[in-house]
N, C-alpha and C positions, 0 to 999 in steps of 0.2 A: 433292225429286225424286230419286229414284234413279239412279246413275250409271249409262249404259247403253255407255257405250264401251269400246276394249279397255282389258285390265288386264294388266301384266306381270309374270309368275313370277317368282317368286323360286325361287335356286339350292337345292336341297335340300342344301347342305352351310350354308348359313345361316338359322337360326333366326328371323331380324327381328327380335329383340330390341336396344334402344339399352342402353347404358350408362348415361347421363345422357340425361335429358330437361324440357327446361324449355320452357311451351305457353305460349301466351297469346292471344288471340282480336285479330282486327284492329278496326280503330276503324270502326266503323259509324256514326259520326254527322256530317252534315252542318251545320254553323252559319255562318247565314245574316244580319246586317246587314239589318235590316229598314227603310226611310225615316223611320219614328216613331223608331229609336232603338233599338229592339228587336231581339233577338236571335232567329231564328227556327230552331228545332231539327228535324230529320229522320231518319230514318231512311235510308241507300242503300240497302239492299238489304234483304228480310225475314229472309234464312238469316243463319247463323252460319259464321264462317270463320275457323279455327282456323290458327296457327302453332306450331311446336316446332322447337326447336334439340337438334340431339341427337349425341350421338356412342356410337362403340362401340371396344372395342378388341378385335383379332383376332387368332387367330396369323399367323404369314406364308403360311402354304402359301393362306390364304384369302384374299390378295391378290388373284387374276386372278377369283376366281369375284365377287368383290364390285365390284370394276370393271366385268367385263363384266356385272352386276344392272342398272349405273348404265346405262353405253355402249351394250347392246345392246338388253336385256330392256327396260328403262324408254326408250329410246332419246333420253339421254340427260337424262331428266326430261321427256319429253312425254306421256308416260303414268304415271301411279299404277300403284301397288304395292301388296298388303298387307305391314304390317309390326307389331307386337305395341306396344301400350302398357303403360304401368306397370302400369295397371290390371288386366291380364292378357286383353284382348282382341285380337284381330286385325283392324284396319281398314284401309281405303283411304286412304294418302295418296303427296302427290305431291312431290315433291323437286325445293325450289322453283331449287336451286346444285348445281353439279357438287362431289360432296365433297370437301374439301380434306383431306391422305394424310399424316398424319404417323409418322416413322419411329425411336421415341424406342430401338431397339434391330432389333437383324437379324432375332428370333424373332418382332416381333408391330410390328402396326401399328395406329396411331387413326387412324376418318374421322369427319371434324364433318361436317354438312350441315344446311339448315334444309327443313322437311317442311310443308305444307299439303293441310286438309281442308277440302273445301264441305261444309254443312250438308246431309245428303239421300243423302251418299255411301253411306250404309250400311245407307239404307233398301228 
């Protein structure tokens, strides 16, 4: 099913591009202890629900506009975003943590955060 709720711009001084990005899909399977002994397997849910850890590094002057992407525009991970995968596409995901801001010099900064798609977002 296609997402039909708002979606939050991104600042046009950032591209959505991650730096590192490592996905991997959540566990979809319910196992069940059957009375015979048996284990009985299910599906939760039919879609696919994707996870990714990702960071980027920025310069500083890019600080406030990428905060407020977070705090304002996404308000504060209640709404999705588009943002760019490896792959070279642009999809919708939603920023499951507040990004944690690391400050490894005064010219540039890394933010981790972990990012979730439902299956259907982008249909």
């Amino acid at each position: 099913m296609a997402y039909t709720g708002d979606i939050a711009a991104r600042p046009q001084s950032l591209d959505g591009c991650w730096s590192t990005w490592s996905e991997s899909q959540t566990d979809n399977i319910v196992k069940s202890p059957a009375d015979s002994g048996v284990v009985k397997t299910r599906r939760r849910f039919t879609g696919i629900q994707r996870r990714a850890q990702v960071s980027v590094m920025l310069k500083a002057e890019l600080y406030q506009d990428f905060v407020d992407w977070f705090n304002i525009d996404q308000r504060q991970g209640a709404i999705p975003t588009y943002v760019k995968t490896p792959y070279g596409a642009e999809e919708l995901w939603l920023f499951i943590a507040p990004p944690v801001i690391d400050w490894p010099e005064a010219k540039y900064f890394k933010a981790t955060t972990e990012l979730y798609q439902q299956s259907g977002w982008g249909d």
